[in-house]
C-alpha positions in Angstrom: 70.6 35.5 43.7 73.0 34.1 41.4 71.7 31.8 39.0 72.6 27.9 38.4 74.5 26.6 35.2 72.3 23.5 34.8 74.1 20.6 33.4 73.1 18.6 30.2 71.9 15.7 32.5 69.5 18.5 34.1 67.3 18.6 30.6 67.9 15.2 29.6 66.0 13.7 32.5 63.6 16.5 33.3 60.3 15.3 32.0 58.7 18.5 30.5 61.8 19.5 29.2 61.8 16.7 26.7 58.0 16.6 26.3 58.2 19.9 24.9 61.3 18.9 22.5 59.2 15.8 20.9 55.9 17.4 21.4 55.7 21.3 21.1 52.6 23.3 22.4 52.3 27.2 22.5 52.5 26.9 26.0 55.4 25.1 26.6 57.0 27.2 23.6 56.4 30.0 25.4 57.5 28.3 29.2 60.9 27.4 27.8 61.8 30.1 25.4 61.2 32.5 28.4 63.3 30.0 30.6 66.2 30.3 28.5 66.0 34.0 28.5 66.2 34.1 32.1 69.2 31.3 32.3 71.3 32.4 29.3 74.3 31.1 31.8 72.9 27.2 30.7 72.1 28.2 27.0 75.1 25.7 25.7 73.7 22.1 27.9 70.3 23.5 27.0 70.9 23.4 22.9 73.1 20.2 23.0 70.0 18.6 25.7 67.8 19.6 22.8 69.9 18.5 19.8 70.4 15.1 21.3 66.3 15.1 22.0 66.1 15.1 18.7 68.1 12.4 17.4 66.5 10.1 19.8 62.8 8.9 19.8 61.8 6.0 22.4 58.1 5.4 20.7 60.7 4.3 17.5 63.0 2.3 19.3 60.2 0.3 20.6 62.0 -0.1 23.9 59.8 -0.5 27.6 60.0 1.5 30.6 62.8 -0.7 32.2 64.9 0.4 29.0 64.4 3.6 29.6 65.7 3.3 33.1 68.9 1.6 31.7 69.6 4.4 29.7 68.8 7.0 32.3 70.5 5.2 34.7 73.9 5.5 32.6 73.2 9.2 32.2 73.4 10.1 35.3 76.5 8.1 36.0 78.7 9.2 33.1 77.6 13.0 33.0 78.7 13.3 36.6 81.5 15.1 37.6 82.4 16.0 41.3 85.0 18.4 43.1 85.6 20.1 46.3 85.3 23.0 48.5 85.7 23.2 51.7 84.9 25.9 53.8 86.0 27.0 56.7 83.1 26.5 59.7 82.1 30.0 60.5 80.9 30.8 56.8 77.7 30.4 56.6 77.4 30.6 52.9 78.7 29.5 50.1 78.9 28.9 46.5 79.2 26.6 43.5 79.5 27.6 40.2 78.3 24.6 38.0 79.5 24.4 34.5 78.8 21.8 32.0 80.4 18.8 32.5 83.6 17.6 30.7 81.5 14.1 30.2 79.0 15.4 28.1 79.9 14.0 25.0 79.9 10.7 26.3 76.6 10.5 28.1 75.3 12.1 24.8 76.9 9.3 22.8 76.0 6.6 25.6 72.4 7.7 25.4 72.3 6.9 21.7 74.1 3.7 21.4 72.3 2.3 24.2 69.1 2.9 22.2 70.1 1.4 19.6 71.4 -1.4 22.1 68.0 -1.8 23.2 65.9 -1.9 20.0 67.8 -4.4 18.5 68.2 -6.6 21.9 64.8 -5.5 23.9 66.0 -6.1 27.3 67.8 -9.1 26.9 70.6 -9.5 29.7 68.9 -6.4 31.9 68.8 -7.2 35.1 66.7 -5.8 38.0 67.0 -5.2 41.4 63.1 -5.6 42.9 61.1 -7.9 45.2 57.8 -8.7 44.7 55.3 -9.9 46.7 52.2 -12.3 45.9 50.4 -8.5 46.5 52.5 -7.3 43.6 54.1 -4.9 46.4 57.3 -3.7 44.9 60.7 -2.6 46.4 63.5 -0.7 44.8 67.0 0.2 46.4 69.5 2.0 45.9 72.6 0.7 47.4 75.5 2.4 49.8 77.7 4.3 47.1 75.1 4.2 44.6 72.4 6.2 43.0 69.1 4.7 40.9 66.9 5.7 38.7 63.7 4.7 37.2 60.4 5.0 36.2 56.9 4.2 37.8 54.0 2.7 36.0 52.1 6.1 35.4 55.9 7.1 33.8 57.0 9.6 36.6 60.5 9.6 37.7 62.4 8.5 40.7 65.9 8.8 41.2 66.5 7.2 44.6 69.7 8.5 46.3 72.9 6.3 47.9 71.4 4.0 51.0 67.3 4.5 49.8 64.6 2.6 49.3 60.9 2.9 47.5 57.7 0.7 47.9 54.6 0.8 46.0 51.9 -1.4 44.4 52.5 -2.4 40.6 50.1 -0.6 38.5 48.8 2.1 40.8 45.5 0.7 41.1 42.7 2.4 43.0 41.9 6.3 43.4 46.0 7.4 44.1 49.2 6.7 43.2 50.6 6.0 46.5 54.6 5.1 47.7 56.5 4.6 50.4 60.3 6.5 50.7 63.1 5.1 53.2 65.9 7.7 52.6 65.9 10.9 50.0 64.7 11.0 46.6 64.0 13.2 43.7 60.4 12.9 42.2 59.3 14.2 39.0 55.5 13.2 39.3 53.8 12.7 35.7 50.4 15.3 35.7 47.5 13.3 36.7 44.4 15.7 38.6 42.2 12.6 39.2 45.0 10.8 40.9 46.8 12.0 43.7 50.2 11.1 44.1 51.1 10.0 47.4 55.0 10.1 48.7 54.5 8.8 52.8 57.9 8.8 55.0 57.9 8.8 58.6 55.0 9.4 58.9 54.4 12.1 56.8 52.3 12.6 53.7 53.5 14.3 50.7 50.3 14.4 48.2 50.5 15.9 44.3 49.3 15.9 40.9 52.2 16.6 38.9 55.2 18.4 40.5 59.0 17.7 40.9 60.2 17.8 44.4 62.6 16.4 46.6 62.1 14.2 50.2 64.9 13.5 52.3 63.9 11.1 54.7 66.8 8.9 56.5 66.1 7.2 59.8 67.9 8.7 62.5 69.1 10.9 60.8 67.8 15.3 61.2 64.1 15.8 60.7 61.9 15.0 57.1 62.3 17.8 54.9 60.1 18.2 51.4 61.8 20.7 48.8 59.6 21.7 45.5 61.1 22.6 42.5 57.9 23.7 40.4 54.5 22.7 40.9 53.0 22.3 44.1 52.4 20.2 47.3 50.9 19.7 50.3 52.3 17.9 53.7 50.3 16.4 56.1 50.5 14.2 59.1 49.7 10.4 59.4 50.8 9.8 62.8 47.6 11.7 64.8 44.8 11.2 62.8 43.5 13.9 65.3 45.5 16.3 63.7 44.2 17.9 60.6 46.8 20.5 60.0 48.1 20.6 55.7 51.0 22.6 54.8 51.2 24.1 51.2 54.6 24.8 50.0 55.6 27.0 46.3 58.3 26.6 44.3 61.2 27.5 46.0 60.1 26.6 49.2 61.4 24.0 52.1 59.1 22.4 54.7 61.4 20.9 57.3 59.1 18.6 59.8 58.8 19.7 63.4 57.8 16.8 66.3 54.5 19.3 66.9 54.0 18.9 62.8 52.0 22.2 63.3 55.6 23.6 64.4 56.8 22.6 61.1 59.0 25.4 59.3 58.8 26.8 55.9 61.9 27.9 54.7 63.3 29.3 50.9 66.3 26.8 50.1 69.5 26.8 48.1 69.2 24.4 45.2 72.4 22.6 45.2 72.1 21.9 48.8 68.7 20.1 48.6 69.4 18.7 44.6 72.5 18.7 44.4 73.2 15.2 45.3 71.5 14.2 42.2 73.9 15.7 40.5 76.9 14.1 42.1 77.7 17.2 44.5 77.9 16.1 48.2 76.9 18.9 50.4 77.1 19.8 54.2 75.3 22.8 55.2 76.5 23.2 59.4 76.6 19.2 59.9 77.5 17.9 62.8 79.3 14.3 63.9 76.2 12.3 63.2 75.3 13.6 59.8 78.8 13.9 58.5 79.1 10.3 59.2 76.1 9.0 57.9 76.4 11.1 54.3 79.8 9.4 54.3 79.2 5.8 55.0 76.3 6.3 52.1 78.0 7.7 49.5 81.6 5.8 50.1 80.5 2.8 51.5 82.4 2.6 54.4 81.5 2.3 57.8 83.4 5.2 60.1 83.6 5.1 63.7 85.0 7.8 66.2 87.5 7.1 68.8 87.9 10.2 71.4 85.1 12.7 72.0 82.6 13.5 69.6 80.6 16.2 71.4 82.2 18.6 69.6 79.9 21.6 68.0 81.3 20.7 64.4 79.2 22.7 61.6 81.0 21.3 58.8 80.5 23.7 55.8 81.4 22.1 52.5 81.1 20.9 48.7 82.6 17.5 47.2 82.5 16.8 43.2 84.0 13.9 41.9 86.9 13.4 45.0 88.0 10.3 46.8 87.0 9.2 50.6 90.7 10.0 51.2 90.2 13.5 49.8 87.4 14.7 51.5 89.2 13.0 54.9 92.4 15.0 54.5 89.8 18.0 54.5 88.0 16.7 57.4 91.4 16.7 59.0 92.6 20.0 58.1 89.6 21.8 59.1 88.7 19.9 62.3 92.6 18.9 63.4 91.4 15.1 63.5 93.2 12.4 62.3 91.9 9.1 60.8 92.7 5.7 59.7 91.3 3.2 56.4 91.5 0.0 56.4 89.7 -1.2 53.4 86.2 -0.1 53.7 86.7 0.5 57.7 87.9 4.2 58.4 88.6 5.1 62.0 88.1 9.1 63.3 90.6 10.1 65.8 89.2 13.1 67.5 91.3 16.0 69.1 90.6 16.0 72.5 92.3 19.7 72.9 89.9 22.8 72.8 
């Protein structure tokens, strides 16, 4: 299996990456020296990660945890790049060889003068997208076209993909951490063994301690699927409390959500098709009308609707970075000999009604 080349936003927002940078144990010493070892392909985005660790120190700049999403939050959208590959429908697999990204430097420098930014303004002019209730119930989303990040109150991370939405209780009071996912999003759960962390979505349960792991969970939209990066989870059922069936997945490992949740299938998965999103890579793994559609109107924006048949068996196989609506279109239309329209943010499929 051919490894990834991780990106310098890949160690600048994973957690125990920079806990071991500020606070060094034997342990972790030992976890990351051996980690480089075995990923010598990321050694350069690992050493500038680390170098610009370094220079920065949160406790000093005395900034809050809605800084810190600021900041994060302009990581991830200026060290994203995006291109394309398209692949033709019978391949099954395929590839991406992920370098570092030509905008390191300036997330690196955006990291540190927003910092500074914040220490000297402490939130002034931030503004936040999140309802509250009188239950202190509170609601984060990401918009069509949009990614967001941020941080809970035990300090795990969330980074909520295009069209998603989380709820949970301010402060995490009571015996778990509990919230509630409408859409995909990438977790990185701060270690806490005497309170479980609760993801629930569609009826599902995801429950942790300290893990990273990803849930994609759209409406409508293909069954739930839970992928884990490190650590370790289990998935259980909420809709028949009859039904007393847990599922314990590794590292590595993809439960996708049957109807008879005893069904359910565990699966090894490819990285970039379950992460890579965060990452600015739009993926299709053998996606039909529906799905194609749906990842489009979410990451674009648009709304797309399909004159002519759309039975079709499509398996659409392919990898966008960084490329326009129009872009990814032209290869829709090459590939499936479809034609299509935009007006403004309304884009019109035109099947091809000839076999």
């Amino acid at each position: 299996m051919k490894k990834d080349n991780h990106d310098i936003a890949y160690f600048l927002t994973n957690r125990s990456f920079v806990t071991w940078v500020k606070n060094p144990n034997p342990d972790s010493n030992y976890f990351w020296k051996k980690w480089i070892e075995n990923n010598p392909q990321s050694r350069e985005s690992f050493y500038a990660a680390k170098a610009t660790i370094e220079r920065i120190d949160f406790k000093k700049a005395n900034v809050t945890e809605k800084d810190k999403e600021e900041v994060l939050n302009k990581i991830l959208q200026n060290a994203t790049s995006k291109e394309i590959s398209f692949e033709k429908p019978q391949k099954r697999i395929f590839k991406l060889h992920r370098t570092v990204y030509g905008g390191v430097a300036a997330a690196i420098v955006i990291l540190i003068v927003s910092v500074s930014f914040l220490n000297q303004y402490n939130n002034e002019g931030v503004k936040e997208s999140e309802i509250k209730t009188q239950s202190a119930l509170i609601t984060k989303t990401a918009e069509r076209g949009k990614q967001k990040a941020m941080f809970l109150p035990d300090g795990s991370k969330v980074i909520l993909n295009a069209g998603s939405s989380l709820s949970y209780y301010e402060n995490f009071t009571g015996d778990t951490r509990e919230v509630t996912l409408v859409g995909e999003a990438y977790f990185d759960v701060t270690h806490n063994p005497e309170k479980k962390f609760i993801v629930k979505s569609n009826g599902i349960a995801t429950v942790v301690h300290g893990t990273s792991f990803n849930v994609k969970a759209y409406p409508n939209e293909g069954p739930l699927s839970v992928a884990l990066e490190r650590g370790s989870v289990a998935v259980q059922s909420l809709l028949h409390k009859s039904d007393s069936t847990t599922i314990f997945i590794k590292p590595g490992e993809k439960i996708t959500v049957k109807e008879q949740f005893e069904n359910s299938l565990v699966d090894e998965f490819n990285y970039i098709e379950e992460f890579g999103w965060k990452d600015g890579i739009l993926v299709f793994k053998d996606a039909g009308i529906e799905e194609f559609i749906g990842k489009l109107e979410r990451w674009y924006n648009v709304d797309i609707s399909v004159v002519g048949r759309n039975d079709h068996d499509w398996e659409i196989n392919g990898m966008f970075k960084k490329q326009s609506l129009q872009n990814v279109l032209e290869s829709l239309e090459f590939a499936r000999k479809v034609k299509y329209t935009i007006k403004e943010n309304q884009i019109t499929i035109y099947t091809d009604l000839k076999n």
